[in-house]
C-alpha positions as CSV (number, residue, x, y, z in Angstrom):
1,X,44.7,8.5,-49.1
2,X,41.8,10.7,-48.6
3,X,38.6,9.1,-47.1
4,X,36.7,11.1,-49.9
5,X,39.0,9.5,-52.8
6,X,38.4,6.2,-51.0
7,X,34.9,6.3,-51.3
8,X,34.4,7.4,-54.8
9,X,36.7,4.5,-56.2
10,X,35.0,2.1,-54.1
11,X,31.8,2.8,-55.5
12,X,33.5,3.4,-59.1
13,X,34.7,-0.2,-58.7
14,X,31.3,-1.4,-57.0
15,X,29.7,-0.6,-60.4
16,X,26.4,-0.2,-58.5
17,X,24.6,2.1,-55.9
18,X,26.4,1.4,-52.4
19,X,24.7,2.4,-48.9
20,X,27.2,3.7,-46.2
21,X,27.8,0.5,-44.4
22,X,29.2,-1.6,-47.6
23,X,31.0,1.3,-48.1
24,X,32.7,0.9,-44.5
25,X,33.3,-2.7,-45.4
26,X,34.7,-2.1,-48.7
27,X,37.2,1.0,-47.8
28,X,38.2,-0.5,-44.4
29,X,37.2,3.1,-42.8
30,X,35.0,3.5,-39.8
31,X,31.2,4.0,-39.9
32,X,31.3,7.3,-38.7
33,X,34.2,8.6,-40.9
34,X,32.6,7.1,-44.5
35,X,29.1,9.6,-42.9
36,X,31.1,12.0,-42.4
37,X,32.8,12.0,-45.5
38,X,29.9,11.3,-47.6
39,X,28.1,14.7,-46.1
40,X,31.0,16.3,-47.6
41,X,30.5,14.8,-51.1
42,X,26.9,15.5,-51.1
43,X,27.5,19.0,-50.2
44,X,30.1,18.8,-53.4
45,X,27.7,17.3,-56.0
46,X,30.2,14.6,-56.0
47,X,27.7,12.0,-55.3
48,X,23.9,11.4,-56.0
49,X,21.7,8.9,-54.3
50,X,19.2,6.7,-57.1
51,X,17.0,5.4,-54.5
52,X,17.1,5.8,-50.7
53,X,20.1,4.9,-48.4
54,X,22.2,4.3,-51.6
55,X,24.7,6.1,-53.0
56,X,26.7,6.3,-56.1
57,X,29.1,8.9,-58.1
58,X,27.2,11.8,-59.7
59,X,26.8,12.0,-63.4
């Protein structure tokens, strides 16, 4: 499964903001992979962060 895909059901699931590293934990996926991921899903619109560090899937 894509790392992306993995990352926007985890935080669809979380039901609440999620920083990078609970991401990591949640998805199983490296540190450095969920960071790099994520820079491509903010570059998307895909995600939006509600306060800093935290991330969670765009409206």
């Amino acid at each position: 499964m894509d790392i992306t895909k993995q990352i926007l059901d985890a935080m669809k699931k979380s039901g609440k903001p999620m920083s990078a590293g609970q991401l990591a934990e949640a998805t199983g996926v490296d540190r450095k992979e969920i960071d790099k991921a994520m820079k491509i899903l903010k570059t998307e619109a895909k995600i939006s962060s509600p306060k800093n560090c935290y991330w969670e899937p765009a409206k």
